[in-house]
C-alpha positions in Angstrom: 117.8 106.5 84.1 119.4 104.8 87.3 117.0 101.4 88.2 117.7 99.8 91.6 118.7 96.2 90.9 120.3 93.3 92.9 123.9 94.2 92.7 123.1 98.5 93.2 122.2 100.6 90.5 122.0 100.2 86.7 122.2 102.7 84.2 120.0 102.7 81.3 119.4 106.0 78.6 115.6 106.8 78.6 114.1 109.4 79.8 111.1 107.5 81.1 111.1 106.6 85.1 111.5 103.4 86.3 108.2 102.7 87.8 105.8 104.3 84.8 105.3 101.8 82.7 103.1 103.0 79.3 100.9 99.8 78.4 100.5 100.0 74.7 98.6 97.1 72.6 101.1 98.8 69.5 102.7 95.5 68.1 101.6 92.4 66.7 102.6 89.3 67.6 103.9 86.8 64.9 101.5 83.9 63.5 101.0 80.9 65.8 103.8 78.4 65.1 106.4 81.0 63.6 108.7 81.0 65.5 103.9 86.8 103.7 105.9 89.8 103.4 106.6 90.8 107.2 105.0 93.9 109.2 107.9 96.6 109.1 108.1 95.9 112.7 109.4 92.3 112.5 112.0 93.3 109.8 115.9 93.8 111.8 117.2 97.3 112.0 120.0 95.9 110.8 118.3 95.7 107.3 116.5 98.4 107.4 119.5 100.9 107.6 121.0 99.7 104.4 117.4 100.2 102.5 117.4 103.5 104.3 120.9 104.3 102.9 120.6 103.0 99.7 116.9 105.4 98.8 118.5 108.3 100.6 121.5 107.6 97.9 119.4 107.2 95.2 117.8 110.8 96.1 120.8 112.5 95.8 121.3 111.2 91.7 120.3 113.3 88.8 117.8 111.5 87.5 117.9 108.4 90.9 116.5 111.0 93.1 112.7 110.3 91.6 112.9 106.9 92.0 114.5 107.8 96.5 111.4 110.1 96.6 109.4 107.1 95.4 110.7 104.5 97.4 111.1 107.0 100.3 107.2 107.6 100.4 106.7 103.7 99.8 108.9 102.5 103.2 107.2 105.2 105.3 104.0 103.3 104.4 105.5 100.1 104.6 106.4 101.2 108.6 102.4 102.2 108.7 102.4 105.9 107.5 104.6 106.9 110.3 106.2 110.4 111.1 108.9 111.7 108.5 112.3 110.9 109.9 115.5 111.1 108.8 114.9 108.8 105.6 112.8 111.9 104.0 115.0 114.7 105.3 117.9 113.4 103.5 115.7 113.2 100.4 115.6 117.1 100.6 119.2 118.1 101.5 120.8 115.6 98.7 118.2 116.8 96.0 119.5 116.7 92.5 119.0 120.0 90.7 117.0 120.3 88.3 118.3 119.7 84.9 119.2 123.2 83.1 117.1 124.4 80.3 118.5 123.9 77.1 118.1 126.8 74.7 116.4 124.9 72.1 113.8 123.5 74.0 110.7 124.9 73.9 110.0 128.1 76.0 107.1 129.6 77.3 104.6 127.3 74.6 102.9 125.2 77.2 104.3 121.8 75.9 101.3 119.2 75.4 102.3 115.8 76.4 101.3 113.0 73.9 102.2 109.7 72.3 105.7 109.4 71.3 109.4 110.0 71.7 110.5 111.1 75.0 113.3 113.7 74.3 116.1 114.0 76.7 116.5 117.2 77.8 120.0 116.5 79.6 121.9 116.2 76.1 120.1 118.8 74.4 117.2 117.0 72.9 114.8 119.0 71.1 111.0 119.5 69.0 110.0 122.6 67.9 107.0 124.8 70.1 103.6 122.8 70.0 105.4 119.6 68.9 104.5 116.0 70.9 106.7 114.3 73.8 105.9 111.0 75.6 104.1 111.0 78.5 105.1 107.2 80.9 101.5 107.6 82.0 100.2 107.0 79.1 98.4 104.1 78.1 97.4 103.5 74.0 94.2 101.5 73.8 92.9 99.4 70.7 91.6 102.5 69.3 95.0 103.8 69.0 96.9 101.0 67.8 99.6 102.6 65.3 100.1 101.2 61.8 102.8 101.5 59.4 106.7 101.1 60.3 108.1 103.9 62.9 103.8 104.9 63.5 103.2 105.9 67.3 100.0 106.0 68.4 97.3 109.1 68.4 97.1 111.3 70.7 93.8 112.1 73.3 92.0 114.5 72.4 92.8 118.1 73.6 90.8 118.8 76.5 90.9 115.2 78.3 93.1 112.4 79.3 91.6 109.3 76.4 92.2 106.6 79.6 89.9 103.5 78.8 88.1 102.2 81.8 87.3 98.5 82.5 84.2 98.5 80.2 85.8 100.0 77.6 84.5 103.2 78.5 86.7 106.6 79.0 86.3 107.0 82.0 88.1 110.7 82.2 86.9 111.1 78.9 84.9 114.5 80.6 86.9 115.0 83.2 88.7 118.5 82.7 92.9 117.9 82.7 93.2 120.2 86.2 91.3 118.2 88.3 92.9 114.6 87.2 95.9 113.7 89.6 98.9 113.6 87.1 98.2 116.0 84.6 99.1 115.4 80.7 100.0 119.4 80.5 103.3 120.8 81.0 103.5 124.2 82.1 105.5 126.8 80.2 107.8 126.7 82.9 109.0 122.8 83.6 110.8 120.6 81.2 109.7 117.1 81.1 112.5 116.0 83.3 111.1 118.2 85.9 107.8 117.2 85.6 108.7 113.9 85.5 109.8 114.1 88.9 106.8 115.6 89.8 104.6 113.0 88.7 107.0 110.1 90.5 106.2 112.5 94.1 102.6 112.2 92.7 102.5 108.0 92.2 105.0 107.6 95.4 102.2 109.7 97.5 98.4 108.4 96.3 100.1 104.5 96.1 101.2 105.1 100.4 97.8 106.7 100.6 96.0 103.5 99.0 97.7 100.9 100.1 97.7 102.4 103.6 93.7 102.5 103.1 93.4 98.7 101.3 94.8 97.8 104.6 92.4 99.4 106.8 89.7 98.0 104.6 88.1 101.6 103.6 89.4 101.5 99.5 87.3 97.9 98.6 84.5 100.9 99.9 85.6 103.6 97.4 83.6 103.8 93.9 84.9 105.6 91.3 82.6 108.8 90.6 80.3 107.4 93.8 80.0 108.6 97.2 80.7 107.5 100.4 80.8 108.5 104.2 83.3 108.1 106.7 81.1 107.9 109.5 79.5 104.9 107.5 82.4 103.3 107.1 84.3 104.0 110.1 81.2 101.4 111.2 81.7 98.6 108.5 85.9 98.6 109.3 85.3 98.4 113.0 87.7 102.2 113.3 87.7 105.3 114.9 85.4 107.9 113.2 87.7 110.4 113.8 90.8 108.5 112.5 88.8 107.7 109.7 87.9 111.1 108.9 91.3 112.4 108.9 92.4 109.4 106.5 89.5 110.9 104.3 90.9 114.9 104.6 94.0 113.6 103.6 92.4 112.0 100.3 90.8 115.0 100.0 94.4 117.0 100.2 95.4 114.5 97.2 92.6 115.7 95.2 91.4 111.7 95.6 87.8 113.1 97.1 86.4 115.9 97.0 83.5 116.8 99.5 80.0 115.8 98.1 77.8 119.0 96.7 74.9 119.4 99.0 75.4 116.8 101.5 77.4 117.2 104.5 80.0 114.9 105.8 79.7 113.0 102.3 82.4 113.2 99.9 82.5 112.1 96.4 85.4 110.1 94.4 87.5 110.8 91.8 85.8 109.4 88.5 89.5 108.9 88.0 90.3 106.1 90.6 90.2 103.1 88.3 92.9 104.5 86.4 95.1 105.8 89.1 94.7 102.6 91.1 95.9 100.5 88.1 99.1 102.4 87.8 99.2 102.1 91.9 99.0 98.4 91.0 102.3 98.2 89.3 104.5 100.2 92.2 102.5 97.7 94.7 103.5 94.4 93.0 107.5 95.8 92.3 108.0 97.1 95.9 105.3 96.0 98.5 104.3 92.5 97.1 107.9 91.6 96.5 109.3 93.2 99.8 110.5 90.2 101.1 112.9 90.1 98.5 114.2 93.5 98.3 115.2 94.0 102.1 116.7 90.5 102.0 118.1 89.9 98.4 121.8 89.2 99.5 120.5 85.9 101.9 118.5 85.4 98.7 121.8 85.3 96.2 123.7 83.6 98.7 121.6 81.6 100.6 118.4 80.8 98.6 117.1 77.4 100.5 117.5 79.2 103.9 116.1 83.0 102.6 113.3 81.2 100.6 111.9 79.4 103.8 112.2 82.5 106.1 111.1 85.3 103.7 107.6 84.8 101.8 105.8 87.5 100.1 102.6 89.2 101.7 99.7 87.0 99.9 97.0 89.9 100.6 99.4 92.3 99.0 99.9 89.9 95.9 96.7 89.7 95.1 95.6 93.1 95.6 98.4 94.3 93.6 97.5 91.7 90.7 93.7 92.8 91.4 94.6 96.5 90.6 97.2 96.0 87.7 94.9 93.8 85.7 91.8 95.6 85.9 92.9 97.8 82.8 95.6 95.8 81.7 94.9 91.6 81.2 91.1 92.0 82.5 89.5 94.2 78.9 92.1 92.4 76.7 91.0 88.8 77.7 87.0 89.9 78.1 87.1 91.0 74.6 87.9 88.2 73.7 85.9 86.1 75.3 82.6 88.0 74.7 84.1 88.0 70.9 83.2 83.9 71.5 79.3 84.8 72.7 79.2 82.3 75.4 76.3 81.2 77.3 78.7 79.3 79.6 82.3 80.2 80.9 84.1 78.6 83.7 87.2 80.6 85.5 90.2 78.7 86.2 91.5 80.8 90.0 87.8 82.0 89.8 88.3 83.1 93.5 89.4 86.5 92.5 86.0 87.3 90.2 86.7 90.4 88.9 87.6 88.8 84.8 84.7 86.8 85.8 82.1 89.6 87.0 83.2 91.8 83.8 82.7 89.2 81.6 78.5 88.6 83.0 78.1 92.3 82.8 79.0 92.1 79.2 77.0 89.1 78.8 73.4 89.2 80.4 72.1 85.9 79.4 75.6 83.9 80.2 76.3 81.9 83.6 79.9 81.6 85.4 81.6 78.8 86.8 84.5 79.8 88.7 87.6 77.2 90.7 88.9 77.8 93.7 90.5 75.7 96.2 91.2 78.4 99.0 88.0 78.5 100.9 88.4 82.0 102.2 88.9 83.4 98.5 85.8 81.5 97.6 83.9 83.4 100.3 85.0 86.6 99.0 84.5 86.3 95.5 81.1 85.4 96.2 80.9 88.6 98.3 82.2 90.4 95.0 79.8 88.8 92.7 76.9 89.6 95.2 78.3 93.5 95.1 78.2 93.6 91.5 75.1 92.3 91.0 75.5 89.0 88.7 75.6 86.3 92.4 72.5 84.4 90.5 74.4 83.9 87.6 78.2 82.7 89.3 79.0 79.0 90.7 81.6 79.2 93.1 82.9 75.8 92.9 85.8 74.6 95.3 88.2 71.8 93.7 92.2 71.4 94.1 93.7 73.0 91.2 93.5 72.0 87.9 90.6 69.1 88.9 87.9 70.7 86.5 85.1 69.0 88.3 83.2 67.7 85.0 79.5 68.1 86.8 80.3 71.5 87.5 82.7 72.5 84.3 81.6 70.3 81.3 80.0 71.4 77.8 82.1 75.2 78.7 81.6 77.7 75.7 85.1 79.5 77.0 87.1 78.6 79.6 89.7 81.5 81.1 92.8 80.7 82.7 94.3 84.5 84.3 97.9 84.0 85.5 97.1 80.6 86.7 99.9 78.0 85.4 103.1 79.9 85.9 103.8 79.7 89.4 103.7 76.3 89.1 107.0 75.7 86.6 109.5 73.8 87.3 108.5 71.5 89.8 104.6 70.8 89.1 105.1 71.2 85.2 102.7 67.5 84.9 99.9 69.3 86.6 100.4 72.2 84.2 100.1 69.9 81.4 97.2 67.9 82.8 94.9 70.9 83.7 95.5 72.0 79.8 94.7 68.6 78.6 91.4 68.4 81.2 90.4 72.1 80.1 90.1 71.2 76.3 88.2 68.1 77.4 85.5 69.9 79.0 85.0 72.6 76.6 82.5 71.9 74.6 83.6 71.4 70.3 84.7 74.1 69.3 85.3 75.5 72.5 87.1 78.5 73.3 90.8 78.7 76.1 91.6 82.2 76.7 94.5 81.9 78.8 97.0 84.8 80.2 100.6 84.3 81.1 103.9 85.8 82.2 106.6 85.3 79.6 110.5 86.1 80.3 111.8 89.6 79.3 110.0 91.1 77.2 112.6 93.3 75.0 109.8 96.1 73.3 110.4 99.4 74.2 106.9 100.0 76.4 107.1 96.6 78.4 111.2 95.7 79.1 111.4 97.6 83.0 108.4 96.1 83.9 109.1 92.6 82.0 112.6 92.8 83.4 111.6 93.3 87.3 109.0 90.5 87.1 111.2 87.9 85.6 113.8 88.4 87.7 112.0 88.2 90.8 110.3 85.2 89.0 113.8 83.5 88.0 115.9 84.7 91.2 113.8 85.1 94.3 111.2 82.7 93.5 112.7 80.0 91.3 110.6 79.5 88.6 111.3 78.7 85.2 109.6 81.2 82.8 108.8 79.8 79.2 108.0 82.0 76.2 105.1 82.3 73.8 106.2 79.3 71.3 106.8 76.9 74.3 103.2 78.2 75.7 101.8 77.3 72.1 103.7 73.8 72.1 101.9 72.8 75.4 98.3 73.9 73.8 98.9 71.6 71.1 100.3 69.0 73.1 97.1 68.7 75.2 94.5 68.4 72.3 94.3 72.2 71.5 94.1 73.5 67.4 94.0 77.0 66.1 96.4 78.2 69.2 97.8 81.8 68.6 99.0 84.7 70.4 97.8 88.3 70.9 98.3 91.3 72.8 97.4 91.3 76.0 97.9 95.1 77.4 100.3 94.0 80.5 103.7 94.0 80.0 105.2 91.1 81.4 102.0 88.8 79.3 101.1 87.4 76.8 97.4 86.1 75.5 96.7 82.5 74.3 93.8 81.5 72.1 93.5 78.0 71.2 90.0 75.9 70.6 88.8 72.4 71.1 88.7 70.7 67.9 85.5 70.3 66.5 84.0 66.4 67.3 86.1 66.4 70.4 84.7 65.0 73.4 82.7 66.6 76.2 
């Protein structure tokens, strides 16, 4: 598998794509204590070229060519969904071929594709007709955690993709295979590799088409299973109908909507859109969110002071990327946790950016939300967020600097929860890091409950090293931050007053969850 990295390309021997990560919640952790990016526009030819170069020479690699296609669809979005030029052109006359049959792989047995090993079909790799391959989209939920040394987990059940929504629900669970965007069935006639690529096309394609629509303001709109109008909406964005109703042909093209039974000029969503805009979320952060980085990482590696005060990341596409990767990965994890703890009071650390927060009131009727923020215009919209979901009489949105914990607002907390919040701020604001801990066990009430989410540094299990890898080293290199693992995580906890801390799964793969309590008597 060729991965683009700072110094070219990298070679590595799976057969699983670069930008699929599987999610699985398959290992346990040892025992606590054990152990803004710029419009396309403003960005110089000059460095555009060489990105153009280096994707069209990626597309002409064996395997490198799914990750040009990808990245090819991704910088036509990134220049605002403009016309195909050259960039895409060369994608097709440099093509790799596809990768010869072997004559023991399976033939003409329409290969189900399940939980497991990925076999490499380059060097002759083989299972017998009817046997299981790996599938990078993927994603093994607690129902199918395995057990037992070498145990992989189950597969879905025949006739649907087993994706878990953010309720806990299956949210595909009766939606037919043909009609969900990336398929789990192999036709008798493509190997893996080749569908592989296929599915790459697929992510490359419906991630240009959302991001293209999260800028225009028309996804927030889109409800999974729900329908919508374009004329309605063309309204709310301040657009064009028309343009607006050829964005929505297009989603209907990609099998995103499909027009709405029985009412005209209505169509209705995918029931499937929570999942695919998660997996979108991932190819957002790597590529658009961290832009700034890629089309400038040699002023970067030799000119970081300079590079770092000219070249900052997109903040709109940060969060939105974080918003759609957490939904189904960090987001269920830490709210079963926390509804585990049956609160009646929970304050949000970052609570700007509801959506852990909203979840956790739906799953708690009779429980009230407290959430921080110190960025005015996120306050305003997470109250807009709470108001659409129905649980505005039951949030607080509080503004106070970070890590302040306004006692009025924040004291005698049943759970406080702390998403993603502490690591941006290593090396150089490490005190406040270790004051805001200290002031979060105070105002929990005795007993009191931190869940707490955070990036730790490469992540070496099978399902979460590409992913770990990408986000420490734009963490480490681009950004400068200084990454600490679980036990250094678990020494802070205790430092600030915490007892029972441990570690747990937490379902994305460059994180890890903390659970530590207030000791009982502790003050208020």
């Amino acid at each position: 598998m060729l991965l683009p990295s700072a110094g070219g390309v990298r070679s590595f021997p799976s057969g699983r794509p670069a930008f699929a990560p599987r999610i699985e919640v398959g290992h346990v952790d040892p025992p606590a204590g054990t152990g803004a990016s710029a419009s396309a526009d403003d960005v110089p030819q000059a460095v555009r070229r060489p990105v153009g170069a280096g994707v069209s020479m990626l597309a002409g690699c064996r395997f490198g060519h799914r990750v040009g296609a990808l990245l090819a669809t991704a910088w036509t979005a990134a220049r605002g969904g403009g016309p195909r030029r050259g960039l895409e052109s060369s994608i097709r006359r440099h093509r790799a071929p596809a990768v010869p049959r072997p004559a023991s792989t399976n033939r003409g047995t329409g290969t189900r594709i399940q939980q497991g090993r990925q076999p490499n079909v380059a060097r002759g790799d083989s299972r017998g007709a009817g046997e299981a391959v790996a599938s990078p989209w993927s994603r093994a939920t607690p129902t199918h955690i395995p057990t037992g040394p070498g145990a992989v987990p189950g597969p879905p059940a025949p006739e649907t993709l087993a994706g878990r929504g953010d309720n806990g629900a299956a949210p595909w669970r009766d939606t037919p295979l043909q009609k969900v965007p990336w398929s789990m069935t192999v036709s008798p006639t493509h190997e893996p590799q080749e569908w592989l690529s296929r599915a790459a096309a697929d992510l490359a394609a419906t991630a240009a088409l959302l991001l293209i629509g999260e800028r225009l303001g028309l996804v927030e709109h889109l409800v999974p299973g729900g329908d919508v109008e374009p004329d309605g909406l063309a309204a709310m964005t301040d657009l064009p109908v028309p343009a607006v109703c050829r964005y929505f042909e297009a989603l209907r093209a990609a099998d995103l909507v499909e027009p709405a039974e029985g009412r005209a000029g209505r169509f209705r969503v995918t029931p499937a859109l929570a999942e695919i805009r998660h997996r979108v979320g991932y190819l957002a952060w790597a590529v658009f969110a961290n832009y700034e980085y890629l089309a400038n990482a040699r002023e970067f590696l030799t000119d970081p002071d300079t590079a770092g005060a000219r070249h900052r990341r997109d903040p709109a596409m940060v969060l939105t990327s974080s918003r759609w990767m957490d939904s189904l990965a960090a987001h269920p994890t830490m709210r079963a946790a926390v509804v585990d703890a049956r609160p009646s009071r929970v304050v949000d650390l970052g609570g700007g950016c509801p959506g852990l927060l909203v979840s956790i009131l739906q799953a708690l009727p009779d429980a009230v939300g407290i959430g921080l923020e110190e960025s005015a215009e996120l306050l305003a919209a997470g109250a807009r967020e709470a108001t659409a979901a129905g649980v505005a009489d039951r949030i607080s949105m509080v503004e106070a600097p970070f890590g302040e914990l306004p006692a009025d607002a924040c004291g005698n907390a049943d759970v406080i929860t702390a998403n993603f919040v502490f690591h941006d701020l290593l090396p150089e604001d490490e005190a406040v890091v270790d004051r805001s801990l200290a002031r979060a066990r105070a105002r929990l009430r005795p007993g009191g409950l931190l869940v707490m989410a955070e990036v730790v540094p490469y992540r070496d299990d099978e399902a979460d090293r590409r992913f770990s890898a990408i986000v420490t080293y734009t963490h480490l290199e681009f950004m400068r931050r200084r990454l600490i693992g679980p036990a250094e995580w678990q020494a802070k906890l205790r430092a600030a007053g915490f007892v029972g801390v441990r570690t747990a799964p937490l379902g994305y793969p460059a994180g890890q969850l903390f659970l530590a309590h207030a000791p009982e008597g502790s003050r208020r």
